[in-house]
N, C-alpha and C positions, 0 to 999 in steps of 0.2 A: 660748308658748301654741300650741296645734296646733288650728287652724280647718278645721273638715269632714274631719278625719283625717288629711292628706297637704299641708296648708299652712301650714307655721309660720310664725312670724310673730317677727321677731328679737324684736319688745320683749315681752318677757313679762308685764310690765301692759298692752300692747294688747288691747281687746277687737275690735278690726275684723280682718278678713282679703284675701287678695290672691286674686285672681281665676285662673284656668288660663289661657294663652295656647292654650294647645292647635296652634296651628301653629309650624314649626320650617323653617331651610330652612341648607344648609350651607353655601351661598355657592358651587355649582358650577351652572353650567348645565347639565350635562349630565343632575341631578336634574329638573328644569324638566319641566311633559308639559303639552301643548294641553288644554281641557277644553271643551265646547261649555253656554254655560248659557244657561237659558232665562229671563229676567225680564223686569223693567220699566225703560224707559229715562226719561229727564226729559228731554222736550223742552223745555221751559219751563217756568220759577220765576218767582214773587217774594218777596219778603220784606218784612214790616211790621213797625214797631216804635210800637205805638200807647202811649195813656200815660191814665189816669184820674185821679183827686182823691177826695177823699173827708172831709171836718175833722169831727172829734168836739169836743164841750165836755162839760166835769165827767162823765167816763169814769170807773167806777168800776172798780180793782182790789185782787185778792185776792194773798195776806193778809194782815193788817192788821203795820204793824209793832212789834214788841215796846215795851213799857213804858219809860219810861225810855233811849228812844233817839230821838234827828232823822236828818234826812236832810242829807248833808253836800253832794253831789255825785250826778248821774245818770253810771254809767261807761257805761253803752250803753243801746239800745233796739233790739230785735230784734221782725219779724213773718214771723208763716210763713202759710198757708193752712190754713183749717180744711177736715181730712178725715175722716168717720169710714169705716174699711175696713169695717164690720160692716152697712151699711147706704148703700148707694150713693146710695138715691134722700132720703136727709137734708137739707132744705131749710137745715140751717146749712150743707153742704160748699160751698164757694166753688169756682162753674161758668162756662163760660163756653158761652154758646147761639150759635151762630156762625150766622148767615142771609146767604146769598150768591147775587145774583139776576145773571144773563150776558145782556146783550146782544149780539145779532150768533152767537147761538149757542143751542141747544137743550138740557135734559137728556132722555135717551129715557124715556116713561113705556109703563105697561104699557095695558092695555085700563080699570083702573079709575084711568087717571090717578096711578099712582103714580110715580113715578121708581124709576127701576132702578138700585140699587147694586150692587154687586160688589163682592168681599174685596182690601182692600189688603194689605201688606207689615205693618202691625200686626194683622190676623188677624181683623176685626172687617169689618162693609159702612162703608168711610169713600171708597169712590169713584163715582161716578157718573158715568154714559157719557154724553158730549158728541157733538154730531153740528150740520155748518153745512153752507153751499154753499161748497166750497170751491175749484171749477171753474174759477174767474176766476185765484187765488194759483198752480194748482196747472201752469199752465201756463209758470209763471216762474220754476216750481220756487222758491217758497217758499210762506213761510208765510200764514194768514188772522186778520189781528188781530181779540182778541175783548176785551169791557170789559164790568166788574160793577162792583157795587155791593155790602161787607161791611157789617156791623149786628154788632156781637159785644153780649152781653146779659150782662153780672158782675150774680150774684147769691151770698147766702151771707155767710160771717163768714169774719174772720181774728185771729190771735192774735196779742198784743202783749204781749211781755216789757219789764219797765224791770229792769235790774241800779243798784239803789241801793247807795251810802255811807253806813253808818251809825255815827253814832259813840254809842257809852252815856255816861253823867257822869263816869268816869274817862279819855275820851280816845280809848278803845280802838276801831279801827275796824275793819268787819266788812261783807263785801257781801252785801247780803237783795235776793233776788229776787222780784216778783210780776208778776202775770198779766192780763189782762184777755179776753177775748172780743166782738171788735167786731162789728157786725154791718153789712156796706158795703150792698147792698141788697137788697129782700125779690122775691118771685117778682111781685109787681102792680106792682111801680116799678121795674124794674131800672136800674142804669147802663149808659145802651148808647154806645157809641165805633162812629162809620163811618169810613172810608173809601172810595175809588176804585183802581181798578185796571185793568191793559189787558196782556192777554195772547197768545202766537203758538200759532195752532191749527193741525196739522200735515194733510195730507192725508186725505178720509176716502173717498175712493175706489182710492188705492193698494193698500191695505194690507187685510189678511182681518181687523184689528181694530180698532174703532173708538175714536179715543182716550179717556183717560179723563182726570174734573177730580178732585182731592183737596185736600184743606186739614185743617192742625192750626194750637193754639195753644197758648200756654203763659202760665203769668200769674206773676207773684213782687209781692212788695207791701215797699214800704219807708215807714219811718215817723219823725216825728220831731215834737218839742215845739214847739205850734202859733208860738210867737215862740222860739223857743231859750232863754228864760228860767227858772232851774227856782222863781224865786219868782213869777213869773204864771202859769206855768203846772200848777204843780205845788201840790196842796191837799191838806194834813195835818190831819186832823180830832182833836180830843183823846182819841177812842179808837184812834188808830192807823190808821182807813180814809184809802187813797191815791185820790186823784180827780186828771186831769188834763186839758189841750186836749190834742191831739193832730191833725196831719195826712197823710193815710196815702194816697200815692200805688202806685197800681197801674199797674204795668208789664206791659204784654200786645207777644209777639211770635207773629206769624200767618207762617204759608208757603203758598203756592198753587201746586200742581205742574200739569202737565199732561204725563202717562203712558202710553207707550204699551207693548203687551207687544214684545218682539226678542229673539232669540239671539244670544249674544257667546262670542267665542271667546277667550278667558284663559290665562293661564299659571301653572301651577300646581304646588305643591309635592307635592303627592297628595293623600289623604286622610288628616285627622288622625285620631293614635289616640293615646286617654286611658289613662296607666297605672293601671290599675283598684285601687282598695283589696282587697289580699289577705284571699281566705278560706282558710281551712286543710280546709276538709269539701271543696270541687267541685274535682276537678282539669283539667277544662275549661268550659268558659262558650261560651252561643252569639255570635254575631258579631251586630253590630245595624246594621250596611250591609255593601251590596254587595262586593265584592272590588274594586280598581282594574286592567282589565284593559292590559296593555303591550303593544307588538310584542314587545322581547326574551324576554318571560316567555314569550312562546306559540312562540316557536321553542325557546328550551332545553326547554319541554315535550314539544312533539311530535317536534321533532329534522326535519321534513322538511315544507319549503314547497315548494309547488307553484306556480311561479311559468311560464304563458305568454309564449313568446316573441313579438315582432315575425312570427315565420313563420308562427305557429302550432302551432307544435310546444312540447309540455311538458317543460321542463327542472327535473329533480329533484337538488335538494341537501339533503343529509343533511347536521345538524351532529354534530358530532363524537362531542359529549358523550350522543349518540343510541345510539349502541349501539356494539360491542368495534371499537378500533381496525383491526383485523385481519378485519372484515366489513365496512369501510367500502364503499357503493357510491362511485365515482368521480365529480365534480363532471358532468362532459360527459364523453362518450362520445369515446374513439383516434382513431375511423374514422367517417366519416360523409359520406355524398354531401349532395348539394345540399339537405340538411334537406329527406329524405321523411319530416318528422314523426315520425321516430322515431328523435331525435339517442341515445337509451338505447337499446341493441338490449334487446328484450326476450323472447330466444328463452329455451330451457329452462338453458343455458350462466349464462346471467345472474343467475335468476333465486337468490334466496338461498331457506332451509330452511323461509321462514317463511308468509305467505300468496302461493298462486299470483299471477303477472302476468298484467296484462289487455293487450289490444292498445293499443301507445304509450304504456304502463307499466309500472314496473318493479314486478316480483313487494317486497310490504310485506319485510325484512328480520325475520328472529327474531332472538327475545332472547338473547343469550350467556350461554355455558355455563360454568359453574365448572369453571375448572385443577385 
């Protein structure tokens, strides 16, 4: 099966595909080039792993199962998070409202009191500029411990799979799947989970930017038959509707950065380039970055650095591949006194066909002439 046109994928009943790595590197150093970037450093993290509950009794799910069958055995129970993509602000999508108050520390607000965000590294305002005294740490060259208080607020539904066993009057046994829609809490009750936390705030008088606080989370939900029994737990009605207990723990993981912007200097394989799906109509295509510029590239191109000496005086080398063997100017000049700044004589002798020389340089060479 060929996924996005250029990624196949060995098994030909897969419906998933494989991602582009897009970077390559040949295992030579000599490939390797410095690159200066500009981002965001993490001075300080933490990391939570908070945990909620939640029990249902006589949960109804769909769809009823067929006539003339029981339930033998539950093989699994699966929950995911209800999302709808069509509608964000959907009071079933299971949210989580994070409220995080800092003491020993400030957020900058504007003139009406708002707090000042700025665009994180997800593209969205999820950062807010932190500001303390931090005069007293910064003398010891460290850091200003700072401590909050989180509230996370779960609201919204999640969806609960049972894969049943079922067997008809002949024995034969068959797995039927059904569904349910739970609902963990509503926007006027939510389930809210705190904690505590204590963080190192970095200097805000060094630096030309002042650090910033960010925080995400992430929620997953697992589920399981309120006593693991599937004869108490589990209600077969004589037209087929599935009722059960259920207790459905929610697992929330939070991270708390503290960011400041830096330039790092890295090592780098260049820049990547994606082999493009062939068209048969354009036979060239624009470029969609920059060019990566090298020293070697800009000497084979120009053929001739000017590179000042320790004296003062301009010493002119021509690379080779710069124009006809046989016009080469000479690396340093025969004859030279005590480097009067003009180790290149540049009288009219010297000068080649091509543009005049100026004083303490050599006239530019012209280009060679076809044999």
């Amino acid at each position: 099966m060929s996924c996005f046109g250029n990624r196949v994928s060995t098994d030909l009943y897969q419906n998933c595909c494989n991602a582009n790595t897009l970077c390559e590197f040949s295992g030579r150093l000599e490939d390797l080039v410095t690159e200066p970037l500009y981002v965001q450093k993490v001075y300080d993290a933490v990391l939570f792993n908070l945990q909620g509950m939640k029990t249902v009794q006589n949960q109804s799910f769909e769809p009823r199962i067929p006539r003339d069958h029981r339930v033998k055995r539950v093989i699994d129970i699966r929950c995911r998070r209800f999302f709808n993509p069509e509608n964000t602000d959907d009071p079933r999508n299971l949210k989580l409202d994070v409220n995080t108050s800092i003491s020993g520390a400030t957020f900058l607000q504007n003139s009406k009191g708002e707090q000042l965000q700025v665009t994180g590294p997800d593209g969205t305002l999820s950062e807010r500029i932190l500001y303390a005294e931090t005069s007293d740490c910064d003398d010891k060259c460290m850091g200003t411990p700072i401590f909050g208080t989180q509230n996370i607020s779960i609201t919204g539904n999640v969806l609960v799979y049972l894969d049943l066993l079922l067997c008809d009057r002949c024995n034969n046994e068959s797995v039927f799947t059904v569904c349910s829609e739970v609902n963990i809490a509503c926007k006027d009750q939510p389930l809210v989970l705190t904690n505590f936390f204590e963080m190192c705030m970095p200097s805000v008088f060094d630096t030309a930017f002042l650090p910033r606080f960010t925080e995400f989370c992430n929620i997953k939900c697992e589920t399981r038959l309120a006593t693991n029994n599937l004869g108490r737990d589990l209600c077969i009605s004589n037209n087929g509707e599935v009722s059960g207990n259920l207790i459905i723990a929610l697992c929330v993981t939070c991270e708390k950065k503290i960011v400041v912007p830096v330039q790092l200097c890295v090592l780098s394989t260049g820049f990547p380039q994606i082999s493009p799906q062939q068209n048969p109509v354009c036979t060239t295509f624009p470029t969609l970055f920059p060019n990566q510029i090298k020293v070697s590239d800009t000497i084979e191109n120009c053929g001739c650095v000017e590179n000042v000496s320790d004296s003062g005086c301009n010493e002119c080398h021509y690379h080779e591949n710069a124009f006809d063997l046989n016009h080469r100017e000479p690396d340093c000049c025969d004859e030279t006194d005590s480097c009067s700044c003009n180790p290149c004589n540049n009288d009219d002798n010297h000068n080649h066909p091509g543009r005049p020389g100026r004083p303490g340089r050599p006239g530019r060479p012209g280009r060679p002439q076809p044999r």
